[in-house]
N, C-alpha and C positions, 0 to 999 in steps of 0.2 A: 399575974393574970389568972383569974379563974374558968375551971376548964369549959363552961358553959362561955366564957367570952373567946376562950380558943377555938371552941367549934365553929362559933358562927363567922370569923375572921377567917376562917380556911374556907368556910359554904360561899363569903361572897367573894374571894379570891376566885375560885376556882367556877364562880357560877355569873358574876359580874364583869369584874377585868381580865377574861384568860389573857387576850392579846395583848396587856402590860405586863406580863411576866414573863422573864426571860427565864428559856426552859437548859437547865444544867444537862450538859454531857453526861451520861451515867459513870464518866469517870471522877468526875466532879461529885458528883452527888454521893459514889463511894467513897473519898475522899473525905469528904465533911463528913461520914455518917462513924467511917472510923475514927477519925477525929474527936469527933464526941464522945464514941465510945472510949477513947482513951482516956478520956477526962474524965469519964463516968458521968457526964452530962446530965442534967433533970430535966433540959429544954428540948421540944418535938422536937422526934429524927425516927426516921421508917429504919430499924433493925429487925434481923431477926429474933426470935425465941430463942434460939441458941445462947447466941449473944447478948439478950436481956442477962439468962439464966448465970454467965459466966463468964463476961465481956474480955477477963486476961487467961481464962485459960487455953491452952491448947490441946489438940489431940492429939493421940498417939502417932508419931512419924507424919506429923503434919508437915507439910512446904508450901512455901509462898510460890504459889505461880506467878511470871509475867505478864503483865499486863499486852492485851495490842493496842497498839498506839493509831489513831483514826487521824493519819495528816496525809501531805498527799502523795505521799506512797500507799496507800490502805488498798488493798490486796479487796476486791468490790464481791462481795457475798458473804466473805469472813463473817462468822457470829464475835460477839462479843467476848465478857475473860474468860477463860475455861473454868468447871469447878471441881476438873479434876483433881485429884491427889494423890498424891502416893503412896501405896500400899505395900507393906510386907508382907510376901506371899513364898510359903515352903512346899514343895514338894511336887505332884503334877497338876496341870493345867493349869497354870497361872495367866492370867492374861495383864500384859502391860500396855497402857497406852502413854504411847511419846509428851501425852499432854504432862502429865504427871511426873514428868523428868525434866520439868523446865522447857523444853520444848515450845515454842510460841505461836508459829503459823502463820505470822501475818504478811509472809511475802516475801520481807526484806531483813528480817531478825535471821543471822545466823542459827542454826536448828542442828547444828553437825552433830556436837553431842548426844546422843537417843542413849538408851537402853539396853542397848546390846547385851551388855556384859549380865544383869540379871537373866534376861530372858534364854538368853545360855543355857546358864545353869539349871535351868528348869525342862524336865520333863512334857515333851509336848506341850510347852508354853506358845503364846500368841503373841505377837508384836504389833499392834496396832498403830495405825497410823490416821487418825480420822476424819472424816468428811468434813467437807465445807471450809478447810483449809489449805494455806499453802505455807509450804516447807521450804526453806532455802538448806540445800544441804552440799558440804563440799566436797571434794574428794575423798572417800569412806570407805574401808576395807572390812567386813566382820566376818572376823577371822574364827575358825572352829579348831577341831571340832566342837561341836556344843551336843548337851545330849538330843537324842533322837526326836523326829516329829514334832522342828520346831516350823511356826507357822509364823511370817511377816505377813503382814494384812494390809493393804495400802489401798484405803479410800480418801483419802486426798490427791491432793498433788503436789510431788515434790518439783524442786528445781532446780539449776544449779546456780552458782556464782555468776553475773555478766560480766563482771570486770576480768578481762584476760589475762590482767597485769595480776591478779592473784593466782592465776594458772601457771603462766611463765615463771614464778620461785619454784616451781615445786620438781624435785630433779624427772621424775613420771610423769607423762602428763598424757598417757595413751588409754587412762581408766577415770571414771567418773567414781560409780557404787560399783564393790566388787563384793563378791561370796568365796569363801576361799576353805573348802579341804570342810563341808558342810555333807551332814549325812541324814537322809531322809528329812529334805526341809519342802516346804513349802512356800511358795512367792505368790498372795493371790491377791484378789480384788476388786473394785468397780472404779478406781482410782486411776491417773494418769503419772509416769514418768516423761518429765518434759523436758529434754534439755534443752532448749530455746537455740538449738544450733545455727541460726542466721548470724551470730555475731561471727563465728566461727567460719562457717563457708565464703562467709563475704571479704576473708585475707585473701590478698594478691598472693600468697602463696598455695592460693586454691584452684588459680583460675586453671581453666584444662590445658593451655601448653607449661605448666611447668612439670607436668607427670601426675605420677601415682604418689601419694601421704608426702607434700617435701613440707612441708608443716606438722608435725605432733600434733594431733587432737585426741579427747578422750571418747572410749566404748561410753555409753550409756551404762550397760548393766553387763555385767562381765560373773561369769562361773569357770572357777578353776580347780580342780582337783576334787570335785563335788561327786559323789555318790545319791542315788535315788532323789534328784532330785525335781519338784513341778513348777513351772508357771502359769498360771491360768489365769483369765480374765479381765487381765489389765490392758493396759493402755499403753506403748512406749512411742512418744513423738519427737519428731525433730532433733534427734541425736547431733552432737556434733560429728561426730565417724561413725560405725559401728552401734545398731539398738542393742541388739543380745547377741553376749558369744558366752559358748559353751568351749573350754581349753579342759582337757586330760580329765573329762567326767566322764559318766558312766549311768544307765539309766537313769534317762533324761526325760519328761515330758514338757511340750508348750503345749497349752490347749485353751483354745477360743482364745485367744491375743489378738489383738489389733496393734498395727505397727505402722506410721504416719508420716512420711516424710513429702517433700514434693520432686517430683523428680529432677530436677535441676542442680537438685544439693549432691555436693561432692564425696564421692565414697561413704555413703549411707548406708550399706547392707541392712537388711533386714535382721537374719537368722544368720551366724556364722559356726559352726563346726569344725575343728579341729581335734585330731585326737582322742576322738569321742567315740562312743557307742551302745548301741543297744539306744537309742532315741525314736522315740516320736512326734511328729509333728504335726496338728492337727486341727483343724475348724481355725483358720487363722485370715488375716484379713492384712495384706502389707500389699503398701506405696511408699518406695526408695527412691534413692538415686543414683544406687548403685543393685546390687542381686537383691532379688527378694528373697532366697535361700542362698547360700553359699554353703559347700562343703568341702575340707580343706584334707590334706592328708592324715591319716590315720583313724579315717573315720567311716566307721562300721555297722552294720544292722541297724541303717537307717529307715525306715519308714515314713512319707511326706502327703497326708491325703488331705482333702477338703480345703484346699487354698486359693484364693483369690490374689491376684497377685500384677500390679500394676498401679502407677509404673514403675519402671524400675529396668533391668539389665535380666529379666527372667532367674529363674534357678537352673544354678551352676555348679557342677561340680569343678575344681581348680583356683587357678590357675595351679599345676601342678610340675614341681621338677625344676624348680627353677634354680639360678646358681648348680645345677647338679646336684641335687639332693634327690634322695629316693621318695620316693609318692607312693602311700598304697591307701587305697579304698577299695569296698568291698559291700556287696548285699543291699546295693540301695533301690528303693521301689516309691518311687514317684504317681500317685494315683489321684484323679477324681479332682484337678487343678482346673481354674481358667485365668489363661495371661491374657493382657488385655494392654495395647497400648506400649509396649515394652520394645528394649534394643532387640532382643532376645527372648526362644522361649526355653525350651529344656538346651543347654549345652553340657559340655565337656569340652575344658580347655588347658593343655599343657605347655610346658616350653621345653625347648629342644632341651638335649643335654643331661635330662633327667634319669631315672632310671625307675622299677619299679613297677606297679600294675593298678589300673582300672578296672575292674571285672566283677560282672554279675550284677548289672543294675539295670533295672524295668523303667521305662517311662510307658503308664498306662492311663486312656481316657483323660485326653488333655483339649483342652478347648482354645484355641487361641484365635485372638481379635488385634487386624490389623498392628501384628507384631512384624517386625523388622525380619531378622530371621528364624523360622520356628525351629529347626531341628539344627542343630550343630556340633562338631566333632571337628577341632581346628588342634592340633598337635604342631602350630605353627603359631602360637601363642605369642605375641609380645607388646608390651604397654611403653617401652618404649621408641625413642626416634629411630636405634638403628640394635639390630638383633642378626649375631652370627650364626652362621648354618652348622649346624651337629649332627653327629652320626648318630647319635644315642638319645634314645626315649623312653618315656613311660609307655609303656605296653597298655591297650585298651583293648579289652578282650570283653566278649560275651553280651553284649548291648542289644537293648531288645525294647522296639519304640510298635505300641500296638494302639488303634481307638484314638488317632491322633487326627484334629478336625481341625476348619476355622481358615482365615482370614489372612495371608500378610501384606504389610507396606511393599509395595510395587517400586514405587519409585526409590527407596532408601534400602531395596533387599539386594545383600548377597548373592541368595540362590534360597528356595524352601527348603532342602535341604541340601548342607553343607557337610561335606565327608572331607577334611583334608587331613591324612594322614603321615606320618614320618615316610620318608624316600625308605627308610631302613629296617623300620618297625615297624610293618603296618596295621591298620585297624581290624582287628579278626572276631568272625560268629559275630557282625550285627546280623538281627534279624528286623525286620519292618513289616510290619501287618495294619491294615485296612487304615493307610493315610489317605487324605484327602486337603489337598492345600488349591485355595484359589486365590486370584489378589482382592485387594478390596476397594480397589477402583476400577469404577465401569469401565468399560472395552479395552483391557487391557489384557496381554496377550500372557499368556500362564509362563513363568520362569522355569527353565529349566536346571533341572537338582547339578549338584556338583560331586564329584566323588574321587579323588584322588587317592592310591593303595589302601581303598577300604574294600575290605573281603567281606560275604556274607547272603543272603539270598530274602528275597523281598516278596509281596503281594503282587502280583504280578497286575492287579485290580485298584495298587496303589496310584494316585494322583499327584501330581504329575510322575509320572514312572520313572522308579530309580534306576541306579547305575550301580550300583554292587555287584561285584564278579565273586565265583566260589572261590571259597577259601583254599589257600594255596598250603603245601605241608612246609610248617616251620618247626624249624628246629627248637626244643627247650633250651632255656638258660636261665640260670640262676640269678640273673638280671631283673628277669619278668616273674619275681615271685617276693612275697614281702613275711 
């Protein structure tokens, strides 16, 4: 055929009969078009110039990406193949994207494999993970140290496995993605971590009378042994347990996070803290099902400002002492939050038996909305059905609630504030300055505070007026110091 008779055969194709021609997947159309090219074909096919120019050769550290497969699984926004590739990259700032390591995106393709291990070894290298896709990834450890100032990027979204029957092999199964012994890294991005946790909360091993975890579920995002490390920007929803915990790090920042659960789901925390310190918490947005902050023992020069926080179990420091283990925290300063909707708003909560100390922690300029109980101090602690009495406690010493406003549930409150202290240890130096607590249903008649052996001296202007007596002279022990 001459090409003057091929043009005019495509003009009336395409300008006479569209709607007789059935239009090829662009998987198909790549298909035939490689095809040809393989053949080295003379008959029309839309190739590149590359591939006119040199249809067998390859470039340097070329790799086939996989394809996403458009059936009905197809993950609904997914762009089409990637044209990533893989690059060899020496020395600093290299940036890897997961596409380029095989990596797929489309929802249901296993993704576990990434990159890790180059972007390691690079010098304030970037991990990219990118938009407009989804990742299925499995249980994931990236293990360091790796050198300094490395950055994970996560503008996609990943997710994890729904079949549980791939959870149940695995001997662990109380970690999703973990960071482990990472120095000066980076977690950022406009991206979401989803763990699609409904498959999870919905085991009869979740329902509320069987307790606290009698089910294994995994954290979301877990940092362990981590130095300088950030989180910023992202997204973590619907964890099956635990969003983010921070275990035996050490300058820590989260900042602007949003964290999504509904309150319903079983042992959701938000933020969890252990062993931690020198953190900040900050411009953050969490709805749990369980604390929006949790801080656990050995955790230090915490700082928690600009938090919106609801619903969920409020921010808590404890449950502390339990089994009789020693509990120490120290220097934490709670500012500039609004609880909204919550069991709870700032607590403190121990269990008998413990030992150890609380001391030195501000709750300041808190707002709370038709919250259950706002202020709390229960060293009578227990999650389960039956809980023996002990002589021995964690010591809570020096607590100091100022600028504290707003609303509680009337008909499901405690008390607005609840002081229940050990018979043996008691609660000593709170101070409480310019509260204000009403309920939040019309004509209902204001709750009077609770205070059992809590010492310490109040706002005398405070709402409803407390019950705090002066601190009595206790004897030191080497009990109440960590």
């Amino acid at each position: 055929m001459t090409y003057r008779r091929r043009v005019l055969c495509l003009l009336y194709v395409l300008a006479v009969v569209p709607s007789c021609v059935r239009v090829r997947s662009w998987q198909e159309t790549e298909e035939i078009t490689m095809s040809r090219l393989g053949k080295r074909s003379s008959g029309f096919a839309f190739t590149s110039s590359e591939a006119h120019k040199a249809p067998h050769a390859k470039k340097p550290h070329e790799k086939k990406v996989p394809h996403h497969k458009r059936d009905a699984g197809w993950v609904e926004g997914a762009p089409g193949p990637s044209s990533h590739e893989g690059k060899a990259c020496m020395g600093e700032g290299c940036t890897y994207d997961v596409m380029a390591f095989n990596a797929v995106g489309d929802g249901i393709t296993d993704d576990t494999k990434a990159t890790w291990r180059a972007a390691c070894q690079s010098e304030s290298s970037v991990m990219v993970v990118p938009a407009y896709y989804v990742f299925v990834v499995g249980q994931i450890t990236f293990k360091g140290p790796c050198k300094h100032n490395l950055t994970f990027q996560i503008e996609g979204v990943i997710i994890p496995p729904t079949d549980l029957a791939v959870w149940n092999k695995l001997s662990n199964k109380v970690q999703w993605i973990g960071f482990y012994k990472q120095v000066g890294m980076m977690l950022r991005g406009s991206g979401a971590i989803n763990g699609l946790g409904e498959v999870w909360w919905s085991q009869p091993c979740k329902a509320a009378d069987h307790g606290r975890q009698r089910c294994a579920s995994p954290t979301a995002l877990k940092f362990y042994g981590c130095i300088n490390v950030s989180v910023r920007d992202i997204t973590i929803q619907d964890s099956p347990q635990m969003h983010l915990k921070f275990d035996n790090c050490q300058q820590v920042e989260v900042f602007n996070v949003s964290i999504l659960s509904p309150g319903w789901s079983p042992n959701t925390d938000g933020i969890h803290l252990q062993n931690t310190g020198y953190a900040l918490l900050q411009n953050l947005v969490i709805a749990a099902g369980d604390d929006c902050i949790s801080l656990q023992t050995g955790t230090t020069d915490v700082t928690i400002r600009d938090v919106v926080c609801g619903p969920g179990h409020g921010i808590s420091i404890g449950g502390l002492g339990q089994g009789g283990s020693q509990a120490c925290v120290s220097n934490i300063t709670v500012q500039d939050v609004l609880i909204k909707d919550t069991q709870n708003g700032v607590r403190i909560k121990t269990w008998q038996g413990g030992s150890g100390v609380v001391q030195h922690v501000t709750f300041d300029t808190v707002t709370v909305v038709n919250v259950q109980n706002p202020i709390v101090i229960n060293q009578f602690y227990c999650d389960a059905k039956e809980c023996q009495n002990d002589t021995a406690a964690v010591l809570i010493s020096d607590i100091a609630y100022s600028n504290i406003r707003g609303t509680y549930d009337q008909a499901r409150c405690h008390a607005p504030v609840y002081f229940a202290c050990s018979d043996t240890v008691p609660c000593r130096n709170i101070k409480v300055d310019n509260v204000e607590l009403l309920p939040a249903q019309a004509n209902f008649f204001t709750s009077r505070p609770f205070c059992w052996n809590s010492y310490g001296a109040s706002d005398p202007l405070c709402y409803p007026p407390l019950c705090l007596i002066d601190d009595p002279f206790v004897e030191e022990s080497d009990d109440y110091f960590c």
